[in-house]
Structures are given as structure tokens and as C-alpha cells.
N, C-alpha and C positions, 0 to 999 in steps of 0.2 A: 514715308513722306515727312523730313523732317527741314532742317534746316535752319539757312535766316527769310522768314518772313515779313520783313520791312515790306515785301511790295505792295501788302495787301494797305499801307496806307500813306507809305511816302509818294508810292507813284501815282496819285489820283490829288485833283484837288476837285472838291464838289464833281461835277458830272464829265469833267476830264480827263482822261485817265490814259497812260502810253502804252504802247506795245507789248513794255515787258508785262505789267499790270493786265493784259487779254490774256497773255498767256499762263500767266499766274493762275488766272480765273478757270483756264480750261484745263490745267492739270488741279484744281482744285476739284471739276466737275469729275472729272475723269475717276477721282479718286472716292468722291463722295459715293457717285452713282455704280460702281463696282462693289458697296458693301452690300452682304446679304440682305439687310432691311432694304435695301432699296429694289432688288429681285421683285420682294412680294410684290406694290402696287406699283412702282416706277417713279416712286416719289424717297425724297429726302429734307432732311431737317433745313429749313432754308435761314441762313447765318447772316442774312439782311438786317439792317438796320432800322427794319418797319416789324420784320417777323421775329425775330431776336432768337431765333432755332427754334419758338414756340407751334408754328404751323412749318406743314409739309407740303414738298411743292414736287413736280413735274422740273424733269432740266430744262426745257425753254422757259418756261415760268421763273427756275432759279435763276436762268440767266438773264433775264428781262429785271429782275427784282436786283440782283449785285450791281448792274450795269446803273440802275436807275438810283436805288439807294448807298450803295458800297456795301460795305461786312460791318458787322457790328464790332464796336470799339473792344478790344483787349481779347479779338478771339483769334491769336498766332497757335494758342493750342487748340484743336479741333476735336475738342472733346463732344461734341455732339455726333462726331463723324469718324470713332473708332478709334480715338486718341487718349488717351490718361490725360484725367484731369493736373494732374502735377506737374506744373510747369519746370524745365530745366534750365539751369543759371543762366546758362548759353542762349534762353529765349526768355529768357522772361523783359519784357515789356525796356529794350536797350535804349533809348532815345540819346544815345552820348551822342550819337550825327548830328543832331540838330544843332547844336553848337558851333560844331566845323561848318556845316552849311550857314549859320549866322556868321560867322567869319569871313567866308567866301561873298557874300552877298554885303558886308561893309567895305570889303577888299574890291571890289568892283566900282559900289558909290562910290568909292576914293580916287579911283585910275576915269569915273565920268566926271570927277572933277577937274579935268585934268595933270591931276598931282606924277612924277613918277619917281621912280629910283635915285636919288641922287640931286634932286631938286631939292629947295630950302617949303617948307611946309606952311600952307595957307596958314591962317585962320581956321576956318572951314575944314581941309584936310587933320590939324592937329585936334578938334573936336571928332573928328572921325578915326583918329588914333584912340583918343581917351573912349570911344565906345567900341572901339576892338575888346579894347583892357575889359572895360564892365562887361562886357558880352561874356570874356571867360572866367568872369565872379559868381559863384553860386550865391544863392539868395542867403543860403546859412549853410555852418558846415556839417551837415546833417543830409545834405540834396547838393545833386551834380547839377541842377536845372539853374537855369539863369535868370533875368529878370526881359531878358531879348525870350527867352525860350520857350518859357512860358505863358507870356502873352503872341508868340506865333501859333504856339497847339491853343490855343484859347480861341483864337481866330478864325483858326482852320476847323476848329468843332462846329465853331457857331455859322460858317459858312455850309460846311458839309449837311446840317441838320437844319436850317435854315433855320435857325434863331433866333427870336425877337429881341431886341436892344437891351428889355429888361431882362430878361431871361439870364445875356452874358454879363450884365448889372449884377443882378443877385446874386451870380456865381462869385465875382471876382469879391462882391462883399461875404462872402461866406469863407473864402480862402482867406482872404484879409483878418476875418472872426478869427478865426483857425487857427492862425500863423502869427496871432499877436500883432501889434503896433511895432516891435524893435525890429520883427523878420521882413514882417511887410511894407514896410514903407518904400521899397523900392518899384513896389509893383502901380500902377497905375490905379483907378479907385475905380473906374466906368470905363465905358468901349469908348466912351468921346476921348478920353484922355492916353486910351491903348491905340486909336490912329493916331491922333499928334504923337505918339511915339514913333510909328511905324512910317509916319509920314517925315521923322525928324532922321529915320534913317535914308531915307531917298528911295524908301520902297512903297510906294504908296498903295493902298488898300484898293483893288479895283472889284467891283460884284459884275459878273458876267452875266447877261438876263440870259434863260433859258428857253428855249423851245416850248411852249403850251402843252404839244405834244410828244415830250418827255425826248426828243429827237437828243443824238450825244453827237459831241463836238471830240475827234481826236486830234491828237498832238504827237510830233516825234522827240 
């Protein structure tokens, strides 16, 4: 069972998750629940985000738990499920997509501006060029990540995990600690100032309320 395993977190967002992402999941079950520890009681390490592979669960129970929480973050190697812990070049933790999908999602706001081919360039549209350009700037030359990229996984954690405002505060001032005054300043300071970004791209931040009763919404 090797691979590219992007599915296990591009194709979910919080408790939305596609097609490919089920099926993900069930050759994931498939493979977990086929190892001899799992023979003995019928249970396996469960890779949730609430259980972190520390408790063991029954396959309806794991699948009730992925469905509801997702996989805990940075586990493409399934080392709690008969896998070497050493991760190979080919997986280790790619996110260069995220970039081309930030490209594609300004290349979109620009054609609902209605700009197109050949036409002379807003206002509007040529500030939507100039953040094409910053989108493909890493923040230092030291990371492939961007200052768009960045604050989308930032987003998308604190949605996934349902995260309090300060929570993604602290973080972004601790990255900022981190990363110095000259690296950082591209990044935004607080989530208020990470939506007026996300908002400045024509993508705006929607929170989806969820079912009480953990019920899941799919998408094709």
C-alpha cells in the first residue's frame, strides 16, 4: 500500500469529503483490518484526529471516527498499520499543489471579473495579475510555501479542528516569533487580517454549520 496520498487531506474539507476520499478510506480499512493484530480482538489503531493511533477501535467505530474527525495530520506513512516509520522523498509531506491550486483559483476570480484573452486589463484584473506573481513568491528561499499557501493550510486546520480565533492568533504569532520580522512580514498578523486577505482574493471564507448529530454532507 504505497503511493501518493494527497487524498487523505486535499479531498475533505471539515466534514465534506468526495468520492475519491470514501474510497480512500475503505482501502485504508481494508488494509488496516487484514493485519495480524487486528485477527486477535477485531480492533485497530484508529488514525483519527481525536484518537491520534493512541486507542483501538472496531472498523465501524474507525469508520464513524475518520468520517467525523478525518486522519490525523502528517500520517501518509501508516506506521501504526505495518508501515516503516521512514518516510520516502516521493511522500514526504508534497504540498507544491497547493500553489497551482492557488493559481487556478485567482485565474478563475479574474475570468468572474469578466476580464479575458485579449482584452486591455482593469484595474481590478491587473491587481489580480500582480497576486498571480506573489502567489508564486515563497516567503524566503529556504520554503517552496507562499504567503497565499500558507494562510489556506492555516485555515483549513483551524476549520478541520474547529479552532478558536485565538488559538489560530497564537499560531500565526508564533510563526511570525519563528520566522523573524524580515521573513515574516508577508504573512498576515491574526485570522481577522488572514480573511481580508482571503476575502481580497474573491474567495471568501464561508463556515458551513454542521448537523448536531455529526450527520455528513457529500459532494461530487
Amino acid at each position: 500500500m504505497g503511493g501518493n496520498r494527497s487524498w487523505m487531506y486535499k479531498e475533505r474539507e471539515g466534514k465534506l469529503f468526495s468520492e475519491t476520499w470514501k474510497q480512500g478510506l475503505e482501502n485504508f480499512l481494508d488494509h488496516a483490518f487484514s493485519l495480524p493484530e487486528a485477527t486477535v480482538d477485531g480492533k485497530s489503531h484508529c488514525p483519527c484526529t481525536k484518537c491520534v493511533c493512541r486507542h483501538k477501535r472496531k472498523r465501524d467505530e474507525m469508520t464513524i471516527h475518520l468520517c467525523a474527525n478525518g486522519f490525523q495530520l502528517g500520517y501518509e506513512k501508516w506506521s501504526s498499520h505495518g508501515e516503516s516509520n521512514t518516510l520516502e522523498n516521493t511522500e514526504q509531506h508534497d504540498f507544491a499543489g497547493d500553489v497551482d491550486r492557488m493559481d487556478e483559483m485567482l485565474v478563475d476570480a479574474i475570468a468572474g471579473e469578466g476580464i479575458f484573452p485579449g482584452e486591455e486589463p482593469t484595474h481590478a484584473a491587473k491587481e489580480f495579475y500582480r497576486m498571480l506573481v506573489e502567489a508564486d513568491t515563497p516567503l524566503h528561499e529556504k520554503t517552496s510555501q507562499t504567503r497565499f499557501s500558507i494562510v489556506a493550510r492555516l485555515m483549513t486546520i483551524k476549520s478541520q479542528h474547529n479552532l478558536p480565533e485565538a488559538c489560530y492568533n497564537e499560531t500565526m504569532t508564533l510563526i511570525h516569533d519563528i520566522l523573524g520580522d524580515d521573513a515574516a512580514k508577508q504573512l498576515p498578523e491574526n485570522f481577522h487580517r488572514s480573511k481580508k486577505l482571503v476575502h481580497s482574493l474573491a474567495m471568501p471564507y464561508v463556515k458551513i454549520h454542521a448537523c448536531p448529530k455529526n450527520c455528513m454532507i457529500y459532494y461530487k
